[in-house]
C-alpha positions as CSV (number, residue, x, y, z in Angstrom):
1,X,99.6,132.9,67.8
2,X,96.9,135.0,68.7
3,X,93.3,134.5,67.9
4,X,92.0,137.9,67.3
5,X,94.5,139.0,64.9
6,X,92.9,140.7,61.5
7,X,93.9,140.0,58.3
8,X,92.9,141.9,55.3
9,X,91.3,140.4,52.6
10,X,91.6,141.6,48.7
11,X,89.2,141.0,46.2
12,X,86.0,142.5,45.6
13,X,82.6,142.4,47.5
14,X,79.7,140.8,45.9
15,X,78.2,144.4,45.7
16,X,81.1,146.0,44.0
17,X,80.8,143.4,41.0
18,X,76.8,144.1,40.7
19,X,77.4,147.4,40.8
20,X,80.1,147.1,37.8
21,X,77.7,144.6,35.9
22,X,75.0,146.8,35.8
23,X,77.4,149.7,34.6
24,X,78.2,147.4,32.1
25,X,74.9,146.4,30.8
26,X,73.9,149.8,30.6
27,X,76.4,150.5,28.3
28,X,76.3,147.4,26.3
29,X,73.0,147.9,25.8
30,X,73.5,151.9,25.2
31,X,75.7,150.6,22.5
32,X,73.6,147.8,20.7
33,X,70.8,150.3,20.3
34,X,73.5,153.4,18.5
35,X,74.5,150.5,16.4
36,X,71.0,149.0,15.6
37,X,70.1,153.0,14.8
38,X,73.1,153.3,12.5
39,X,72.3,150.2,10.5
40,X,68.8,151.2,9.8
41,X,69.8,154.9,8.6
42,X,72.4,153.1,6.5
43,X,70.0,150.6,5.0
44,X,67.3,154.0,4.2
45,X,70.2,155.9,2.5
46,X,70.6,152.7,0.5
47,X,67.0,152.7,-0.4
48,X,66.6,156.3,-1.4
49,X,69.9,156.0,-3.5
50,X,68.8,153.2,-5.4
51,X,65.5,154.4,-6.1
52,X,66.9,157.7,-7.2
53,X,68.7,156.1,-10.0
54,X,65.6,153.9,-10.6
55,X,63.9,157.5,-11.4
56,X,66.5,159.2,-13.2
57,X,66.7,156.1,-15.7
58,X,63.2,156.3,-16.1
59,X,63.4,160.1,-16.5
60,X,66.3,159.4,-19.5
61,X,64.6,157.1,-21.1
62,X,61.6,159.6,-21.4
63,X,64.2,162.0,-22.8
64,X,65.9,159.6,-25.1
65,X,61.8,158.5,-26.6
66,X,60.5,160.5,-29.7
67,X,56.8,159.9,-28.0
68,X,55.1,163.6,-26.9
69,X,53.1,163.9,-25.1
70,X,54.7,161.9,-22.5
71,X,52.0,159.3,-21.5
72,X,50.5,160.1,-17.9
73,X,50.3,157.7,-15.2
74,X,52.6,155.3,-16.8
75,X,53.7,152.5,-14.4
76,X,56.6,149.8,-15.0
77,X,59.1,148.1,-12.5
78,X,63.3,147.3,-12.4
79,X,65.1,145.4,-11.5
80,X,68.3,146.8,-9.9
81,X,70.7,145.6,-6.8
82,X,68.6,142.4,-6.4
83,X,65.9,144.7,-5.7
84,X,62.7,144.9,-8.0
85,X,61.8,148.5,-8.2
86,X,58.7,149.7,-9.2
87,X,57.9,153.2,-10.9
88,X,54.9,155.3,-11.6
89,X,55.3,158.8,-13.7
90,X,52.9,161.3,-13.4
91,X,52.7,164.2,-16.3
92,X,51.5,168.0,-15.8
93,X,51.1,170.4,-18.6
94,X,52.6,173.9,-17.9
95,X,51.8,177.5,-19.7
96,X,54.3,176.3,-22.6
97,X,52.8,173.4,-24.5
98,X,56.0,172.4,-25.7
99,X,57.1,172.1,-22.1
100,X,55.8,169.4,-19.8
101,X,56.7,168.5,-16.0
102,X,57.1,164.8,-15.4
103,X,57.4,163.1,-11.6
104,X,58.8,159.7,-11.3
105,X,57.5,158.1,-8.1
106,X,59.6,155.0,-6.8
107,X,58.8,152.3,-4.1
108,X,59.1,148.6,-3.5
109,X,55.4,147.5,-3.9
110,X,53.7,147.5,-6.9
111,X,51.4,150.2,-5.8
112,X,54.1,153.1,-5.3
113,X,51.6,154.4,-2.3
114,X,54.5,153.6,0.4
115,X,57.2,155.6,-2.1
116,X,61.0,155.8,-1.3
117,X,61.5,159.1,-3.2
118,X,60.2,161.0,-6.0
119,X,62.1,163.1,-9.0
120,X,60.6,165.5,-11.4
121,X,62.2,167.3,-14.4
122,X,60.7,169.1,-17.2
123,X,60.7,167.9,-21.0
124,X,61.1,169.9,-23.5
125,X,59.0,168.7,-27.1
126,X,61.7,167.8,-29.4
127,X,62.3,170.1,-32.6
128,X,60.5,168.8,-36.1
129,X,63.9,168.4,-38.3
């Protein structure tokens, strides 16, 4: 047997498997943050959905009342998806007085300042029968 005889050795150096842990952390962490983006855009879209249908319910059931002018500055709150939603409509007169523009303003605080979305429509003064 001789003593100075090589022998290989497989495996990786200590390097080698920092190197890939740190490739790997990188990504991992790459990942978490696309995923953590994704799940707040969903949860917006969410938001702005429900609080578009929070307006256009409002904005029907101005349609649907035999009350004109529509009352400015109105404020009320719903309760939809487990969410309470609150509303404030706003009411401009235009050149036709039998014409006015309403704007529903949603949010989740009472105070509407911090709103989610807004929709406006124009109501017509229903016909004397």
């Amino acid at each position: 047997m001789r003593l100075n005889q090589t022998t290989k050795q497989h495996g990786l150096t200590l390097l080698e498997v920092m190197v890939a842990l740190l490739i790997f952390a990188v990504t991992g962490s790459a990942i978490l943050k696309a995923a953590g983006d994704h799940l707040s855009g969903v949860r917006l879209i969410q938001d702005m959905t429900f609080a578009t249908w929070v307006a256009n319910n409002r904005l029907t059931a101005l349609q649907l009342e035999d009350t004109w002018p529509p009352k400015n500055n109105a404020k009320g709150s719903q309760e939809m998806a487990g969410t309470m939603w609150y509303w404030s409509q706003r009411v401009e007169k235009t050149t036709d007085e039998d014409l006015m523009l309403v704007e529903v303003t949603v949010a989740t605080e009472a105070n509407t300042k911090n709103s989610i979305t807004s929709v406006s429509t124009y109501l017509a003064k229903k016909p004397q029968s």
